[in-house]
KEROPA-884624 format. One record per residue (C-alpha): residue in three letters; y, z, x. Coordinates in steps of 0.001 Angstrom, whole numbers, padded with zeros to 6 digits, always signed. Example, Ala and Ser with C-alpha at 12.3 -4.5 7.8 and 13.67 -1.06 7.14 Angstrom:
REM residues 2
Ala-004500+007800+012300
Ser-001060+007140+013670
***
This chain:
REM residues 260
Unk+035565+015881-102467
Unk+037014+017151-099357
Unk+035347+017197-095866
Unk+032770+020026-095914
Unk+034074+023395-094912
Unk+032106+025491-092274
Unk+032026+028217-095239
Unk+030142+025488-097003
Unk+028435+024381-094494
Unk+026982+028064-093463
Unk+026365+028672-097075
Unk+023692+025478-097058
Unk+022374+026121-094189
Unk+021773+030105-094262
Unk+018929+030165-095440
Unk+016430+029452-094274
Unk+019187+029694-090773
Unk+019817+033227-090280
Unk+023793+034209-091043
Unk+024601+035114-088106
Unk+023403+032370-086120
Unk+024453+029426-088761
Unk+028175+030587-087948
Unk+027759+030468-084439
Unk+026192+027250-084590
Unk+028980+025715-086895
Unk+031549+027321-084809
Unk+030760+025816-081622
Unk+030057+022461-083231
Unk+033652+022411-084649
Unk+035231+023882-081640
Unk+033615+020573-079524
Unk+034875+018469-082151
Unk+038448+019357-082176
Unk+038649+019941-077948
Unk+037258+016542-077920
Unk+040116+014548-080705
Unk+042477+016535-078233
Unk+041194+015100-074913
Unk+040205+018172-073449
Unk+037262+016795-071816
Unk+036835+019602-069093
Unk+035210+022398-071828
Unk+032709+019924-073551
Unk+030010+020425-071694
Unk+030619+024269-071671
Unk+030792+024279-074992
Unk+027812+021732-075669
Unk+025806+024137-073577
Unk+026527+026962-076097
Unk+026177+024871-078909
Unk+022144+024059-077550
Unk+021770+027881-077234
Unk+022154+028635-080479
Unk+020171+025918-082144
Unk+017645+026216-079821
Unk+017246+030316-081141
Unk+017472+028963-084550
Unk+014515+026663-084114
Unk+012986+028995-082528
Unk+013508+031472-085425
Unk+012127+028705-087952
Unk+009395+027763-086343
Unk+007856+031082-085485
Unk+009300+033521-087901
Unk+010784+035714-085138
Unk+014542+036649-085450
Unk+016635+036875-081589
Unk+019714+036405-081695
Unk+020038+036581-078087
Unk+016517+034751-076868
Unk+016909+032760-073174
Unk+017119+029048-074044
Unk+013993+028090-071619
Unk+011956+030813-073492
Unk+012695+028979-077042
Unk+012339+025602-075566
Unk+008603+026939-073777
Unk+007499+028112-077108
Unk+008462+024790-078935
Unk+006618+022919-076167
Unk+003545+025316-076371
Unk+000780+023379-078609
Unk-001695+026080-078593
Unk-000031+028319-080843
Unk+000520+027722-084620
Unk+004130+026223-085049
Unk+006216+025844-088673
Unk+008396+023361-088082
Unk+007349+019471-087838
Unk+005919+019044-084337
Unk+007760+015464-084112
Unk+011265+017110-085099
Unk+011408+020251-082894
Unk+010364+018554-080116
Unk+012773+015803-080448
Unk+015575+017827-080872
Unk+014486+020033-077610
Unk+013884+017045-075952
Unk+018439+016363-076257
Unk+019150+019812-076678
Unk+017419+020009-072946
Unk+019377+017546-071371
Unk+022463+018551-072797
Unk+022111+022329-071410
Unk+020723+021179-067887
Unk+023832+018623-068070
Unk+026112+021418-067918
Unk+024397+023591-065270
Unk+024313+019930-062973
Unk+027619+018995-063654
Unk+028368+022539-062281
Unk+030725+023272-064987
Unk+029096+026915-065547
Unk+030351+028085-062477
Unk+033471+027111-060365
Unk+033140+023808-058222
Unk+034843+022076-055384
Unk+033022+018754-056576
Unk+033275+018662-060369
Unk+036166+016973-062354
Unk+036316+016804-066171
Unk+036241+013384-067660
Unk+036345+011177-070530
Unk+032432+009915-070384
Unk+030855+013137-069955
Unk+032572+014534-072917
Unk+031796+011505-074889
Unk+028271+011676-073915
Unk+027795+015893-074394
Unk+029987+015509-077533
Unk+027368+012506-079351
Unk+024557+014176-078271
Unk+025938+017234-080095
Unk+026409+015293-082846
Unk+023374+013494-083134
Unk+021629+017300-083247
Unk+023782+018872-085767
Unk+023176+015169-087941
Unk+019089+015657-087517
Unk+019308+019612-088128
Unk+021162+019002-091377
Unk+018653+016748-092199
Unk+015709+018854-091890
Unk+016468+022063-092842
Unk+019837+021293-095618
Unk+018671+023121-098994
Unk+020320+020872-101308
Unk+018962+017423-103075
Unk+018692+014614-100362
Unk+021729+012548-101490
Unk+023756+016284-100739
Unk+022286+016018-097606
Unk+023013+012349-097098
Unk+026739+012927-097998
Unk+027210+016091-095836
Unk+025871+013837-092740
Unk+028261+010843-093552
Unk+031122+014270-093488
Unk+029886+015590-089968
Unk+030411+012313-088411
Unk+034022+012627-089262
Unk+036299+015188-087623
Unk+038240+018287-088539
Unk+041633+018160-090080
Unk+043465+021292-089059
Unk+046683+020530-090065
Unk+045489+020700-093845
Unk+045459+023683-095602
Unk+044582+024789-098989
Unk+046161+027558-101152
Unk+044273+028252-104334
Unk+044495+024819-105771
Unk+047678+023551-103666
Unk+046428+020931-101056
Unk+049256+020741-098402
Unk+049663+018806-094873
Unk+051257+021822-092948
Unk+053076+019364-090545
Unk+056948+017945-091209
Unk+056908+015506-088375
Unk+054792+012885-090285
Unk+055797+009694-091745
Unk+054511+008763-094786
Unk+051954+006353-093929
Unk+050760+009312-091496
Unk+050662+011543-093936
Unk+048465+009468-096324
Unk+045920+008505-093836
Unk+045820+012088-093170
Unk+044935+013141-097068
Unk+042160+010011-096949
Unk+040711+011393-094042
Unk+040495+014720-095439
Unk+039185+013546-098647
Unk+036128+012278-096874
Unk+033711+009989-098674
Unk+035439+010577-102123
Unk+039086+009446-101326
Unk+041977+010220-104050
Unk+043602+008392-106913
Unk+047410+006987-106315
Unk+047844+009874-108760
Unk+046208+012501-106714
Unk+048183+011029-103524
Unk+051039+011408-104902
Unk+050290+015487-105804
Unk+049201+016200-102338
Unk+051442+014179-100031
Unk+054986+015701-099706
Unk+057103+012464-100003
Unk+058952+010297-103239
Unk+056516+008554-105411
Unk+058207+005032-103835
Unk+057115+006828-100232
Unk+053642+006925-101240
Unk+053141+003737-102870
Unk+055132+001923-099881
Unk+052492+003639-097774
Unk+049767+002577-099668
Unk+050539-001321-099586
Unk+051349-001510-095983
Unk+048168+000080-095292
Unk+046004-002056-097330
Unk+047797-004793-096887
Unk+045712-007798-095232
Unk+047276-007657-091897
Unk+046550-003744-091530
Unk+043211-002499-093732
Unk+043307+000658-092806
Unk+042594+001682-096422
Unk+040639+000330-098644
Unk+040818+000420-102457
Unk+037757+000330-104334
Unk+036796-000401-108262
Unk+037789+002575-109464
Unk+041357+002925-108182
Unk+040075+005865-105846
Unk+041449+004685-102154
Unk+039520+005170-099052
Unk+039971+005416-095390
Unk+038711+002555-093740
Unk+037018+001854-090450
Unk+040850+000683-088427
Unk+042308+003239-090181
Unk+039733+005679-088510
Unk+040756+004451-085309
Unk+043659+004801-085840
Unk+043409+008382-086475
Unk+041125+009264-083513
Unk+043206+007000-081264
Unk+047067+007257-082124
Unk+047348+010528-083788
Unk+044566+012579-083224
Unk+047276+015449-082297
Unk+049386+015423-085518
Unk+045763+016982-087430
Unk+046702+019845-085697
Unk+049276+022449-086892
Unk+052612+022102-085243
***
């Protein structure tokens, strides 16, 4: 199985998320996550800001039934904090997620990043911290409110905590890396990464990477080889992407998942 999709994702989510708001909530979440792979610190917190927005109208729309697609952020977040009014969603969850969604919005306005600054410059830790706070909410709101079966739910989290592969598209039932200038250890790594939490066969490799069968299986034992394990095979000849090979990905060639 592939990484989840924002179609998919939007489709699990909406409902009991209105349609409208579900895409803008996945659309800001993936636009952080691919800024962020790219080292463009200086939107983050711009983004992060819109991402809180829109889940904060969201909860706000689940917990008391009233649709805005536009509500002020400080109104939603007054109504969650308001205990003398009858609420639907667990007291403990909205007001933990309001309680990071907060500082992530005031973050932005501090940082002076809404506006232009003399004073502010764009770096690496504040888009680290805006970007795993942003994560951490999109995690607990797929947790809550995801309307499939809880091991669904379990697997789309372990997919969110990966990051979006661009430079992989997929034509009817053609999967194909749209980049030329990647070796063939690159190229695999990029497949397992896509293929999330399921991984491939050496048979399905071999399909979807666009290299000689002695290409791919070259690939394959230099990256599991002991000295390297950055994949992993497991009992059932499916290969994975391991935990160096991750690294690897986010820290080497985080701009080859984009398209050329």
């Amino acid at each position: 199985m592939p990484l989840i999709d924002k179609a998919t994702l939007v489709a699990k989510l909406a409902p009991p998320f209105d349609t409208f708001l579900a895409t803008q909530l996945v659309d800001e979440f993936v636009s952080l996550e691919r800024r962020y792979i790219l080292r463009d610190w200086e939107p983050a917190e711009l983004d992060g800001g819109h991402f809180c927005e829109v889940l904060g109208r969201i909860l706000y729309h689940q917990d008391s039934g009233n649709l805005n697609v536009n509500k002020d952020f400080t109104d939603c977040s007054d109504y969650i904090d308001n205990n003398n009014i009858p609420h639907a969603v667990k007291r403990s969850d909205a007001k933990m997620l309001f309680m990071v969604l907060t500082v992530v919005h005031k973050f932005r306005s501090k940082r002076g990043v809404g506006h232009v600054s003399a004073t502010y410059n764009a770096n690496h830790m504040d888009a680290r911290y805006m970007v795993e706070a942003v994560r951490w909410a999109m995690v607990e709101t797929v947790r809550i409110f995801w309307t499939c079966d809880r091991d669904a739910a379990a697997k789309a989290i372990q997919e969110l905590l990966r990051f979006d592969v661009p430079c992989v598209g997929k034509f009817e039932e053609v999967l194909l890396v749209q980049r030329t200038d990647l070796h063939p250890e690159e190229e695999i790594l990029v497949l397992l990464h896509y293929a999330g939490a399921g991984g491939y066969t050496r048979r399905e490799l071999g399909i979807h990477a666009k290299c000689s069968a002695s290409a791919v299986t070259r690939a394959l034992d230099g990256l599991t080889a002991p000295d390297r394990r950055e994949v992993v095979e497991v009992s059932d000849k499916r290969y994975l992407l391991g935990d160096l090979g991750q690294k690897r990905l986010r820290e080497r060639l985080a701009e080859k998942l984009l398209l050329e």
